[in-house]
Phi, psi and omega in degrees: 000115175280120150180240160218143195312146161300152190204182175247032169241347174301135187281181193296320168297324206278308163337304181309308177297321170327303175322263169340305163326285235287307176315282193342296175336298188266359175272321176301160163250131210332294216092227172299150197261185183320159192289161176094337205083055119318138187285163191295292190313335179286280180320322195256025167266296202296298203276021165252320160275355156299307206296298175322300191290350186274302148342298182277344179296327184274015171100327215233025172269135146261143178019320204231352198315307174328292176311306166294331197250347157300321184281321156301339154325310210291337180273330177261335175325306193262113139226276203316000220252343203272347202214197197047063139237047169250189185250130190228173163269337178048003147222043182326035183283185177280328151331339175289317175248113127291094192252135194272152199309326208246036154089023194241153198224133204227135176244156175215169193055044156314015195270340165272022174286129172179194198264150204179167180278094181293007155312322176296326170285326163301307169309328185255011137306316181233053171233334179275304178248079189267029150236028166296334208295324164332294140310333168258351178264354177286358156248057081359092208300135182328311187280020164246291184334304244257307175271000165273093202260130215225176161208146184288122178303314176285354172279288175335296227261321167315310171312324243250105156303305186327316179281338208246037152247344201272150185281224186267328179296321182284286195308339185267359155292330161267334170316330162292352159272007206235314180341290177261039193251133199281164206301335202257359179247005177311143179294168189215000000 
């Protein structure tokens, strides 16, 4: 497939078209479930305590982290435990989506499609790329907008001391746990 990665150099339509895909998408029903069989809330346990440990092995966790990102767990575990049955891509980067010269948007490494929260594919959007994440999310059908409770990664994630040392790959990993969850369960 000839073309180029999303970027924020991608225009605003073909971002729109990302969307619309991503809907599509995320209109399915999951299918295979998280690796392992694992429940969506379970997987995103394992990769919130990959991250983490991976975090304090680098030096640059502060102190308590542990502690703080258990008691936000502890506050989100069943919202997550409520979801991951949609159809995701589950490794959504933006590298991932192609847009092609004449604006046409293509996925390619389909091979991790499976059930999952499609907020997560919003997320490690706009934790990679944010200000593509804007455009893809106005074509997102308003009743998907409306019943998806969401927190903007640059307020949320920005504010969040726990969050705002790690670098963008370790963050976009806890960030899909932290993501759709509205601005008042956001870590703080």
């Amino acid at each position: 497939m000839e073309g180029e990665a999303l970027s924020s150099s991608t225009p605003v339509q073909a971002q729109r078209k990302v969307g619309a895909l991503l809907a599509r998408i995320h209109a399915q029903p999951g299918g295979r479930p998280p690796p392992q069989d694992q429940t969506w809330a379970e997987w995103m346990l394992g990769w919130l305590r990959h991250a983490l440990a991976y975090w304090q092995a680098s030096g640059t966790a502060p102190e308590a982290v542990g502690g703080h990102l258990s008691r936000f767990w502890q506050r989100v575990e069943p919202l997550l435990r409520a979801r991951g049955h949609q159809l995701i891509l589950f490794d959504g980067k933006p590298e991932h989506l192609i847009v092609t010269l004449a604006g046409e948007v293509a996925l390619i490494d389909v091979e991790d499609l499976r059930a999952g929260d499609g907020l997560m594919d919003l997320a490690v959007l706009a934790v990679h790329e944010p200000k593509v994440f804007q455009g893809v999310w106005r074509a997102i059908p308003p009743s998907l907008q409306t019943t998806m409770p969401y927190c903007r990664s640059t307020r949320c994630f920005g504010r969040s001391p726990p969050l705002s040392g790690m670098n963008q790959g370790l963050r976009a990993n806890v960030a899909i746990t932290f993501f759709s969850w509205r601005r008042d369960t956001c870590p703080t």
